[in-house]
Each structure stands twice: as C-alpha cells, then as structure tokens.
VMD Tcl script that draws the C-alpha trace (Angstrom):
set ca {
  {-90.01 -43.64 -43.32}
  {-92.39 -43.63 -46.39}
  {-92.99 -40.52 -48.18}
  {-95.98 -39.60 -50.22}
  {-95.26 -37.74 -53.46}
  {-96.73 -34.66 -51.77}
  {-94.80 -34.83 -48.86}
  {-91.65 -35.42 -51.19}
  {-92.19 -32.37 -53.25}
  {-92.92 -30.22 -49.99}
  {-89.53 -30.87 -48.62}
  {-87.58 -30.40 -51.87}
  {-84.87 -32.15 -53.51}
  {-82.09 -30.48 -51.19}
  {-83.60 -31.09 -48.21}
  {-82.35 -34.30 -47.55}
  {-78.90 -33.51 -46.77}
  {-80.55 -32.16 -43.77}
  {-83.52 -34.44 -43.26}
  {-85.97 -37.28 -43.51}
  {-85.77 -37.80 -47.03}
  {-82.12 -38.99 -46.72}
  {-83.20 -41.73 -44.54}
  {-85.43 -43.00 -47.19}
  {-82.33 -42.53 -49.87}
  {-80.36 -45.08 -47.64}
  {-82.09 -47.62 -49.32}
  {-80.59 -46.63 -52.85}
  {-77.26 -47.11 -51.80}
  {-75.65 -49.65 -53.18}
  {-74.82 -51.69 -50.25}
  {-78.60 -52.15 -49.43}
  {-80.88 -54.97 -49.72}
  {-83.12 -52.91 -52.35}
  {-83.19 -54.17 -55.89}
  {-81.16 -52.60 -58.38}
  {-80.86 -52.07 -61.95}
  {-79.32 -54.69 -63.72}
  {-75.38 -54.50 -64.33}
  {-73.25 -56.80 -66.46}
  {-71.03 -59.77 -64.51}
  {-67.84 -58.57 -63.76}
  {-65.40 -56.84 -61.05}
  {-65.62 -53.16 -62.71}
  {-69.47 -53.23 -62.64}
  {-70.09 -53.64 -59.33}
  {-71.97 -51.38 -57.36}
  {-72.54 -49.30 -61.37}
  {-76.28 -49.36 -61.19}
  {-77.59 -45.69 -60.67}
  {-77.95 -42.25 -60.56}
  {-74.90 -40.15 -61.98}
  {-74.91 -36.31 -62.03}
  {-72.60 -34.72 -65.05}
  {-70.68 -33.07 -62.47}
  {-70.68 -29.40 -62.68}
  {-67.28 -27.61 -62.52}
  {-67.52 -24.58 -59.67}
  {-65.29 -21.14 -59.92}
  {-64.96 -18.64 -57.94}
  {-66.03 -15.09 -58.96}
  {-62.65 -14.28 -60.11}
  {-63.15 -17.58 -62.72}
  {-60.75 -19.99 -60.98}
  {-61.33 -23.38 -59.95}
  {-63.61 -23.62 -56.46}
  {-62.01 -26.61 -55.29}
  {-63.83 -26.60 -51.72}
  {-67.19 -26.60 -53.73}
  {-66.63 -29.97 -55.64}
  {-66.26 -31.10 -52.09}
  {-69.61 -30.05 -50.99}
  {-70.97 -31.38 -54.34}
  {-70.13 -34.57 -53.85}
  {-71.61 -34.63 -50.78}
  {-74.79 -33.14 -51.21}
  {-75.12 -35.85 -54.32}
  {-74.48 -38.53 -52.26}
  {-76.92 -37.48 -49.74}
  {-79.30 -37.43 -52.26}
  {-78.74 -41.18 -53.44}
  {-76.32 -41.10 -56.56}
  {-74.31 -43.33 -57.35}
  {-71.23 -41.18 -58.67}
  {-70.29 -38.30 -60.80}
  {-69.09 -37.63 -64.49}
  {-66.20 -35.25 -64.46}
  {-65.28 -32.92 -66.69}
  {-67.89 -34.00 -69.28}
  {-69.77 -31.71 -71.42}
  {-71.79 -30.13 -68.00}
  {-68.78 -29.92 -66.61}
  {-67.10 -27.47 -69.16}
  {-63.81 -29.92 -69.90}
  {-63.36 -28.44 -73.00}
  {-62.78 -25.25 -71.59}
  {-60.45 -26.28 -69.05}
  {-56.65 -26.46 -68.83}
  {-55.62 -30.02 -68.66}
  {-54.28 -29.12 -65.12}
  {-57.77 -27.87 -63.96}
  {-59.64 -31.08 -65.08}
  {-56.86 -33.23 -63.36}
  {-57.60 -30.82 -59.82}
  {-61.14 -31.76 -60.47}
  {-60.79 -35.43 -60.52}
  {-58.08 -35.45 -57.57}
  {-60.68 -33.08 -55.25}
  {-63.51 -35.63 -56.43}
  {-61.52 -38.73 -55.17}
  {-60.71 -37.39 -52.11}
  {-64.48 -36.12 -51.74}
  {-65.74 -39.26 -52.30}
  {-63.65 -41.71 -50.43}
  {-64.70 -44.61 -52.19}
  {-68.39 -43.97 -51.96}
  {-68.91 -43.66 -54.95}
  {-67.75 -44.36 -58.85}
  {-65.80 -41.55 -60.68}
  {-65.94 -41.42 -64.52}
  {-62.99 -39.15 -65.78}
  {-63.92 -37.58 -69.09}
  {-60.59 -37.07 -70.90}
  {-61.60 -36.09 -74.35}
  {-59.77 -33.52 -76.47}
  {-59.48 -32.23 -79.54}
  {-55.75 -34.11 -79.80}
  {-55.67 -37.67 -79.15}
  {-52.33 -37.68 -77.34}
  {-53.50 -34.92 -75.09}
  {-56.71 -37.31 -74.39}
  {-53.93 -39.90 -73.47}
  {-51.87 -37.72 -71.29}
  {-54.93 -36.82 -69.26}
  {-56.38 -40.76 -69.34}
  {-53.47 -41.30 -67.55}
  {-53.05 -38.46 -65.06}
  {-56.89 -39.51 -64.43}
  {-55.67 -43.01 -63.44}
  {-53.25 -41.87 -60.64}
  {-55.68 -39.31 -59.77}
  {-57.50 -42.73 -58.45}
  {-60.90 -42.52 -60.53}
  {-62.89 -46.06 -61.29}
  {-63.14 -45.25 -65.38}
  {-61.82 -43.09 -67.95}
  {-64.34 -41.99 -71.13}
  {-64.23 -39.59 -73.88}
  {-65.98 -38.34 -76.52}
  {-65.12 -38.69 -80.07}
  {-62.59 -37.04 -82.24}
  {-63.87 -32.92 -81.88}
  {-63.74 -30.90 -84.99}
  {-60.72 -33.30 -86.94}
  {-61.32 -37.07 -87.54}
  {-65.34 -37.05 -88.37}
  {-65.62 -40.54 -89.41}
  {-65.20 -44.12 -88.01}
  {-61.89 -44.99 -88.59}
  {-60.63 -41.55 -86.81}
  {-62.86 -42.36 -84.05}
  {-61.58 -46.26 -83.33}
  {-57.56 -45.13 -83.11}
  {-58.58 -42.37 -80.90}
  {-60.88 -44.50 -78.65}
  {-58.10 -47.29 -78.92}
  {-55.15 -44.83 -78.07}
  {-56.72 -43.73 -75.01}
  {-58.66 -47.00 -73.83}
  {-55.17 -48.18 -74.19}
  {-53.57 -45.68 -71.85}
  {-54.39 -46.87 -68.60}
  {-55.49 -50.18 -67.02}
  {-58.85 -48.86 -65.98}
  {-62.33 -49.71 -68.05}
  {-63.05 -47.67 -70.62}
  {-66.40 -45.56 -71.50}
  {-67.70 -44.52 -75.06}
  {-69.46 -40.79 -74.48}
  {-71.63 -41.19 -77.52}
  {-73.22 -37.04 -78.17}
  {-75.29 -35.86 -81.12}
  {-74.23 -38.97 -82.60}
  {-75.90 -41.82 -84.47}
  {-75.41 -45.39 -83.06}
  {-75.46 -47.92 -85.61}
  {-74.94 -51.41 -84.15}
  {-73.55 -53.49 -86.92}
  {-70.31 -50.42 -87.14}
  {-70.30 -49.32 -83.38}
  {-70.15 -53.16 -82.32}
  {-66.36 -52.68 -83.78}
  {-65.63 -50.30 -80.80}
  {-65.93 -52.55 -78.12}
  {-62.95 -54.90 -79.68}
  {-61.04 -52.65 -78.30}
  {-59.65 -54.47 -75.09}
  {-61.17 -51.97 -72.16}
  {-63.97 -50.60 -74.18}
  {-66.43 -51.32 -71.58}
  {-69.58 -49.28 -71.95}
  {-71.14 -46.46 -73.21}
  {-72.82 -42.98 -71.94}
  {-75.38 -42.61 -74.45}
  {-77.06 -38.88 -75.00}
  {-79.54 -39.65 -77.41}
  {-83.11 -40.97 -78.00}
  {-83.06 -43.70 -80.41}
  {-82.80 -46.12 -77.57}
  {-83.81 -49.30 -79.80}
  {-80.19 -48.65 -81.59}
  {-78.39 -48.81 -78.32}
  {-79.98 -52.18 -77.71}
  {-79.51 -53.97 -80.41}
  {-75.74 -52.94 -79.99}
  {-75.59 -54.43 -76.91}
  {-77.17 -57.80 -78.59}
  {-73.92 -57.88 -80.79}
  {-71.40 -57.33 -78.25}
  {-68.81 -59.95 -77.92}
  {-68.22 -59.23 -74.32}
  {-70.09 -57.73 -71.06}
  {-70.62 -53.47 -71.44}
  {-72.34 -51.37 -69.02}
  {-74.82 -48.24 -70.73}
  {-76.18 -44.98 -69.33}
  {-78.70 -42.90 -70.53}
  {-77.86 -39.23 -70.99}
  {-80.98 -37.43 -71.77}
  {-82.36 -36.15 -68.59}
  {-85.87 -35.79 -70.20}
  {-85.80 -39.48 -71.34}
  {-84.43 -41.85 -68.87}
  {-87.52 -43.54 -68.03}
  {-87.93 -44.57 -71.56}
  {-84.45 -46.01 -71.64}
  {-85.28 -48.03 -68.58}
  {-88.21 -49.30 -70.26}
  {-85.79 -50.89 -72.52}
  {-85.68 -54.12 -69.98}
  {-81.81 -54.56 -69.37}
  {-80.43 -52.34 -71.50}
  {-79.39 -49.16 -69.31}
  {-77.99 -49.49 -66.09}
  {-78.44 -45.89 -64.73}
  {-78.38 -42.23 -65.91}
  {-76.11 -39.58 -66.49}
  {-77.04 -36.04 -66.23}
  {-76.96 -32.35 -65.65}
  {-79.73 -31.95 -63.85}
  {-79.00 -34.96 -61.22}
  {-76.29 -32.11 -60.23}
  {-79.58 -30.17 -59.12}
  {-82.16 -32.29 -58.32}
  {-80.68 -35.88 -57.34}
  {-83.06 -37.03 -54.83}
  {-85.76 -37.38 -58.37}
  {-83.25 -39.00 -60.51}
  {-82.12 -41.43 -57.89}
  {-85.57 -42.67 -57.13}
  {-86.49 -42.75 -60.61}
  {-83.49 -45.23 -60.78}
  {-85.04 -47.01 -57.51}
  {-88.64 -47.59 -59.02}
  {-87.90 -48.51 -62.58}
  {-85.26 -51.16 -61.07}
  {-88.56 -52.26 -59.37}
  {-90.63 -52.28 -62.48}
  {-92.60 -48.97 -60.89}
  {-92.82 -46.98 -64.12}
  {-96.25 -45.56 -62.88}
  {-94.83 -44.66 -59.53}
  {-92.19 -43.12 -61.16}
  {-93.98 -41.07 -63.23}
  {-94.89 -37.79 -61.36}
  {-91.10 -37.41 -60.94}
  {-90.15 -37.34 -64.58}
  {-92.93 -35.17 -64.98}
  {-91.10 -33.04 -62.68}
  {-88.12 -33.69 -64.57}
  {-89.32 -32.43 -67.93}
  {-90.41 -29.54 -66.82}
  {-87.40 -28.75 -65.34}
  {-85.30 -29.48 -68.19}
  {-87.58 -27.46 -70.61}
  {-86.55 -24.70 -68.11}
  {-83.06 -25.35 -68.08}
  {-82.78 -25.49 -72.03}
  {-84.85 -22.49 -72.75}
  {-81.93 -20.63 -72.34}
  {-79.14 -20.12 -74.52}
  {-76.60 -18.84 -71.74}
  {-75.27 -21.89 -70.04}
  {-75.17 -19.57 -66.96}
  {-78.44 -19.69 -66.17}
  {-78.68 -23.32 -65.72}
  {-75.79 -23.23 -63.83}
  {-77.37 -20.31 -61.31}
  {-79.61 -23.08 -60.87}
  {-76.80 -24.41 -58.28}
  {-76.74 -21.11 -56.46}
  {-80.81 -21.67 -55.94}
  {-79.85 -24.67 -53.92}
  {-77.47 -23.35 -51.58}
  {-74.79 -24.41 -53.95}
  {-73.25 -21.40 -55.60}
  {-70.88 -22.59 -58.68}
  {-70.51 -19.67 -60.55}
  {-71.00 -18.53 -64.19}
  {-70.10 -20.83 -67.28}
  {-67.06 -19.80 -69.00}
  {-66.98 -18.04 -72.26}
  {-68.02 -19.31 -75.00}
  {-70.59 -21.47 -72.95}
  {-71.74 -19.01 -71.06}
  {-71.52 -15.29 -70.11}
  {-72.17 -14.01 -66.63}
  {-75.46 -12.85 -65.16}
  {-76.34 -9.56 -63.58}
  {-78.18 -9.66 -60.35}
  {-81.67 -8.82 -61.96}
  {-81.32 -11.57 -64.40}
  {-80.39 -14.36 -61.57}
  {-83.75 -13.21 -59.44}
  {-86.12 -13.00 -62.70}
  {-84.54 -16.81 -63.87}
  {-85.05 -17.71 -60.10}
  {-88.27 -16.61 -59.71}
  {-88.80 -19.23 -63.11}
  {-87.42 -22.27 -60.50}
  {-90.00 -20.84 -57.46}
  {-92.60 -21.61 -60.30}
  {-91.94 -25.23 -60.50}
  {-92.78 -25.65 -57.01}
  {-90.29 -28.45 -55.81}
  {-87.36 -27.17 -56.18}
  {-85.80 -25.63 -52.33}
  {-84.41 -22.16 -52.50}
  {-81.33 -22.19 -50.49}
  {-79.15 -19.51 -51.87}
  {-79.22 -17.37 -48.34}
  {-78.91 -20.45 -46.87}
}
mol new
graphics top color blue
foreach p $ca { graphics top sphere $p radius 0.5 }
foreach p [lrange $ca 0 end-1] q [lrange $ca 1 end] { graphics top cylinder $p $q radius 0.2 }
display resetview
C-alpha cells in the first residue's frame, strides 16, 4: 500500500491502529528488510534505530497513576511505527513522581511491550543514591537501558556530574544513557563521560548538532545518540551518521510522522520528508505556546487517548471550555484525528 501525502494527512496520525496506514508502518519495524538509520556495532544497539516517544505518564482524574493507559500507549505507539518509549523523562513528569510510581511505570511498560520494543528508564533525581536505587529497581523491572539527567539544582559543574553519571551507570549491568537538557556539549570535556564503563549514548535536546558530532569523533568506544528536539530532527539526521533516531513528546501524539521521518531520512529522502516536519513544527509551535503543561497533554485526550492533567507545578488542570477552545487550535492543523468520543 503506498500512500500519497494527501491521503496520509486525510486519515490522520491515529488512524492506523485501525487501518491502512499501519500496513505501510510494517515496514519500519525493525525486523523488516527496509533500511534503517545507522546504529553503532554491538549487542545493546540492535534493533536502536528509530522513533521514540518521551512517554507520557497518564492519571486518573483523582491524580493517581492510570496504569491500564500506559498499556494502550504502548500500543497505539507501536502501531504507529516507534521503536520504543522514554519513561519517566522530562514529558513524562519523573520529577514529580514517587520513586514507587516511576518504578509502576516501567514494570506496566515491560509488560506492555513484550519485547517489541526498547525501554529507556529515566532514573534521574535530585540525590544521586536515590538515582541509584531506582537504576536498579529499573533493571529488575526488565527495561533495555537506564539514563538520567544531570545533577538537578546541587552539583552544577563537571566533576558533580561524572560521580553522579558514574554512580548510577555503575548500578546495574544494563547500558547507560546521558539525557543531555538545556545543556552545552563540549566535546573535548563531555568525551570524559563516556570512560565511564556503560556510558553508552546520549539523548541530546538541543540544537547545536555540530557539537554532538564532533563528540562522537572523540569517543574511545561505540555510543548510540538521539535527537530530542521535536522541531529539529531532520536537521540532526542531516548530520550523516551521527543520530540514530529521535526522542520526543510529540511522537506520544503523532507517531506515524516521526516514524516515517525516521524511515525517509534513513533513505536519504530529506525532500520527501519534508511536508511532515512541516507538520511537525507547526504542531510543536502549538504545543509550546502554552505555558500550562496541561494543554499539551489534552492533546492525548484529542486522540482518543485521555491521560489527564500535568501535575502541579507543571501543570494545572483545565476546565471544559478551555480543553474545546485549545482543541479547536488542533482541528486547525488539519491532520491531526479527533478521537476523544471515540
């Protein structure tokens, strides 16, 4: 089956949990014969290459953890062709979740996923022996990689950062992932980081992409990256072999784009692909416009997938007039599928 970008955008991103457009995801899977973006040589890269959504963290209206809905999450992504799911990153509110909560997210997520996918745990927190408690309640939770961000709030400087990265890279046996935020890399320092035994890649939310590749020049030793700016990705693949995928809070919404954007610039289809990150922009300029992390999260209720507000401070809830006016802002778009009587 071979869509036409008109035909794509008339069906809608969460259509193809339901039809045609999920036949012509099979081919992004990662055991098909379609090319893929380039991954490093080694056992814990296989089958990286990709689309990953930041996953968003679901509640209920009383606030506590939806447990069914990471289920149907991690279905509906992988219907849509992404690879896996970042838990409990920044999208997915970790830092506002009890360290009990983010371990029921990864243990719903690996029994969701039955091994179709890769699970990054995000374990940061604002104490490093926390961050290695959860590393290793992630690791018999039975995700593929642990991550974290740097030292929060204490610990602002390099040296801070390389104990905490080595204390919890050090916790488990699983590969390791720098989440690099708001941060500058500079290659000749950050090289340092991936001494560090299981330092193994890096999730990189920022736009100086030229800084991320000459890091990777000066590694010592095979590391996998992932561009985290929605907005940007296609420039980061135009960096040749430098990113292997994406990571992002809108794949949560509108995977089938991210996952083909993945598909053509693997093929070296930038032009192809470039009606979808159109689409993309715009729809990130609409989810940052507002301050209230709740909005962009109501974007999940458009689709059919109804995850509730962001917690406090993120995020304060909506009132019903303020959902319809924000979704009648997504109807505008025109490619999104409303779902949310579905």
């Amino acid at each position: 089956m071979n869509l036409n970008r008109r035909e794509f955008l008339a069906m809608g991103a969460s259509a193809a949990v339901a039809g045609g457009l999920a036949e012509e995801l099979e081919s992004l899977r990662p055991n098909a014969a379609a090319p893929s973006l380039r991954v490093p040589e080694g056992r814990e890269f296989e089958g990286m290459a990709g689309a990953y959504a930041a996953l968003v963290t679901p509640y209920r209206q009383d606030g506590s953890l939806n447990e069914e809905m990471i289920e149907r999450l991690v279905e509906f992504g992988l219907a849509n062709g992404l690879r896996g799911f970042y838990l409990t990153g920044s999208t997915g509110e970790g830092f506002l979740l009890s360290a009990d909560e983010r371990v029921r997210v990864y243990e719903r997520a690996v029994k969701a996923a039955r091994g179709r996918a890769k699970l990054i745990a995000h374990v940061g927190c604002v104490s490093t022996d926390e961050a290695v408690s959860l590393a290793r309640r992630a690791a018999k939770a039975g995700v593929d990689w642990v991550s974290s961000v740097a030292p929060v709030y204490f610990g602002q400087n390099f040296d801070a950062a390389f104990a905490h990265y080595r204390a919890i890279a050090g916790a488990t046996d699983l590969p390791f992932m720098i989440y690099s935020v708001g941060a500058q890399v500079v290659p000749d320092r950050d090289v340092r980081f991936f001494e560090i035994p299981n330092v193994k890649g890096m999730k990189y939310t920022g736009y100086a992409y030229w800084t991320v590749k000459e890091l990777r020049r000066r590694l010592p030793k095979p590391a996998i990256f992932f561009a985290g700016a929605d907005e940007q990705e296609l420039c980061a693949f135009a960096y040749g072999d430098t990113f292997s995928g994406c990571i992002g809070t809108t794949d949560n919404m509108i995977p089938a784009h991210h996952a083909r954007i993945c598909a053509l610039a693997a093929e070296g289809c930038f032009a192809e692909a470039q009606p979808l990150m159109d689409d993309v922009v715009r729809f990130v300029d609409l989810v940052v416009s507002a301050p209230n992390a709740s909005y962009w999260k109501s974007v999940m209720r458009y689709i059919g997938l109804d995850c509730g507000p962001a917690r406090a401070p993120a995020g304060q809830p909506l009132s019903e007039a303020d959902y319809q006016a924000y979704a009648a802002k997504i109807d505008a778009l025109g490619f999104i599928e409303r779902r949310d009587n579905a």
